[in-house]
N, C-alpha and C positions, 0 to 999 in steps of 0.2 A: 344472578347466574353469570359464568365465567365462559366466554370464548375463546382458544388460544389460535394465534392468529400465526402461522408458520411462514415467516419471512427467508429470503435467498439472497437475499443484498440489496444494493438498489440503486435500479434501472432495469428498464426494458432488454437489454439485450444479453446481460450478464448477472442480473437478480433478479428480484420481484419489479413487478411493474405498478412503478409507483402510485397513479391514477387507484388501480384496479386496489391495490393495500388500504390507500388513503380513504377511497371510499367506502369501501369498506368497515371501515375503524365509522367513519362518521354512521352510517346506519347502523350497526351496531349499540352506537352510544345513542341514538335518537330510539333506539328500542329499550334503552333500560340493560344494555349488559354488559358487562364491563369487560375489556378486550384486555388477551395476558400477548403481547408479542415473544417471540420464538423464533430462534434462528440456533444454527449448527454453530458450534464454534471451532471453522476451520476455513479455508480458505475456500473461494472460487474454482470453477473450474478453470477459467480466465476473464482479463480483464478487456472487458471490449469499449473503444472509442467512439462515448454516442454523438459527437458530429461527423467525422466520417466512416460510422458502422466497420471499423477496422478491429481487427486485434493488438493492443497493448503488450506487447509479447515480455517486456521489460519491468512492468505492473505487479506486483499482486495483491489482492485484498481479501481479506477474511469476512465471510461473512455476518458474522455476529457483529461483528464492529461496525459494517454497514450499515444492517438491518437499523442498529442504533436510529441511523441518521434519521429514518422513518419514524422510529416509536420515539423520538427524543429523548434516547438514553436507556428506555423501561423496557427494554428485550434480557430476554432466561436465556439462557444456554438452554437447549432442547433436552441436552441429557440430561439435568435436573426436575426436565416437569413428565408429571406422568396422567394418566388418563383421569387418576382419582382427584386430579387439581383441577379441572375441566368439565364443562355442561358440552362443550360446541367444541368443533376443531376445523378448522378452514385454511384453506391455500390459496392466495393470490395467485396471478399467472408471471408471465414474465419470462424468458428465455431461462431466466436461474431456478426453473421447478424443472424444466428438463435438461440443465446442463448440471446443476447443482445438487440438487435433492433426490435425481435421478439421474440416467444416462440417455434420459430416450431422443435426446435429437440427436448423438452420436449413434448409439446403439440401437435405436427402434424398439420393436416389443421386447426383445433380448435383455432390454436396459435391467442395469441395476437399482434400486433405491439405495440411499444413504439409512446405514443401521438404524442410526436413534429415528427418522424420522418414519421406515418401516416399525421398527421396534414402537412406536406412539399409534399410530395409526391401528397397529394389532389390537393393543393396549383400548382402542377405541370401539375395535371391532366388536371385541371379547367382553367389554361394558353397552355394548348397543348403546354408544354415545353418536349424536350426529356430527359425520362430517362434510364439510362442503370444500366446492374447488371452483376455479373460474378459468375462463382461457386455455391454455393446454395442461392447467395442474391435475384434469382430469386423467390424465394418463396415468401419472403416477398412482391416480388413488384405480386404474384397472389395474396397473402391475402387481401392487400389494392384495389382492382383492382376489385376482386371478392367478396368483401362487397357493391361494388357500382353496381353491376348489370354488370359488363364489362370483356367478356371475351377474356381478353389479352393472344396473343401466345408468347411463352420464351423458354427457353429453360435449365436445366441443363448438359447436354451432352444428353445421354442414358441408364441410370440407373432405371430399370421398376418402383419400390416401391415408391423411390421420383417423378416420373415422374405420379403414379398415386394419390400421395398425390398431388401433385399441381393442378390434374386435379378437383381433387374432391373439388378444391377454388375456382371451378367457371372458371379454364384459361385453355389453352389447349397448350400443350406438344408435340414440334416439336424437334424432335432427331438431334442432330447437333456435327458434328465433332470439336476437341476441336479447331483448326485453324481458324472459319467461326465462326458468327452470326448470329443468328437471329433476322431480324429486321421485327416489325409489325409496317407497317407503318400507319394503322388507330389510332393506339393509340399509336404513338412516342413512341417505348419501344426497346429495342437493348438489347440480353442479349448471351452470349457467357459462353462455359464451364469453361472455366481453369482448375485447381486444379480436377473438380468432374473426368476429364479425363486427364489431360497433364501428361506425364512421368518425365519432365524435365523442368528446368525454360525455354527455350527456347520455348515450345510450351505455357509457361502461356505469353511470348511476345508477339507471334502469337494470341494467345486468346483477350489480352488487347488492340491490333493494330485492331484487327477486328473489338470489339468494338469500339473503340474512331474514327475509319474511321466510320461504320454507323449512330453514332451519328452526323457527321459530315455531312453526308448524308441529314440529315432529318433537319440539321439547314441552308443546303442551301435554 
């Protein structure tokens, strides 16, 4: 079975975040499935300086080229894969699922999704294929979710202001320790904290194992 793993670049504060990808990829492959990496082929929203969490205003980097750095080369162009090349479809967290793949730290519930990667997630819907999210990429999968009339439960940990921006998409906001997941099994969705709660890379392990077991779950 195939995974496709939707990457935003890489770093915490302008793509996917690293830890949360990488582990990811490893329970995955300790499950037996083999991970397809996936990223937009177009640029950032911007390029942020992770020693002193500044804006690179002078920068810019695309994100498919990034994403590379992470899958060591073996990342799709998003527009090429479609739902029928996929068992699992999952999002890392990372500042670049809501600045990149979507608009919601600028825009809030308002936010936009990027085409292709609404247009895959539909694609997911409409095949009752499971998708999973971590950290804030849960937003993204209410906005797409909550456009179609379907109120999906998810989860970012427990943090009220985002928990009541997500609600207000339409999905609804189950509090969840960063260790455990949340899975809504009516609409094959799995989505676990990390990063919005973990202290340490050991509980974004815990976070990513959770996930990738309920996904796991829901494709027996």
């Amino acid at each position: 079975m195939k995974a496709g793993i939707v990457l935003s670049g890489c770093g915490v504060m302008d793509g996917s975040e690293i830890h949360e990808a990488v582990l990811t990829l490893l329970h995955l492959d300790n499950k037996g499935l083999e991970a397809v990496c996936i990223a937009p082929d177009m640029n950032q929203m911007h390029v942020m300086n992770h020693v002193s969490n500044e804006p690179a205003p002078t920068e810019a980097r695309n994100m498919l080229l990034e994403s590379a750095r992470i899958a060591r080369g073996a990342v799709r162009d998003i527009a090429g894969v479609r739902a029928a090349d996929i068992d699992a479809l999952i999002f890392p967290g990372g500042f670049g699922a809501a600045k990149n793949l979507c608009t919601f730290a600028v825009d809030g519930p308002a936010c936009a999704v990027n085409s292709e990667v609404e247009r895959l997630i539909s694609e997911m819907i409409e095949a009752k294929k499971p998708i999973g999210a971590l950290c804030i990429a849960p937003a993204l999968i209410a906005r797409v979710f909550g456009k179609k009339g379907l109120n999906v439960t998810v989860t970012i940990g427990n943090d009220p202001d985002t928990a009541r921006a997500i609600e207000s998409m339409g999905a609804v906001h189950k509090d969840c320790p960063v260790h455990e997941a949340v899975i809504d099994e009516a609409h094959t969705v799995v989505t676990s904290p990390a990063y919005m709660l973990a202290q340490s890379i050991k509980d974004v392990d815990a976070s990513a194992g959770a996930l990738v077991n309920g996904i796991l779950g829901l494709l027996r």
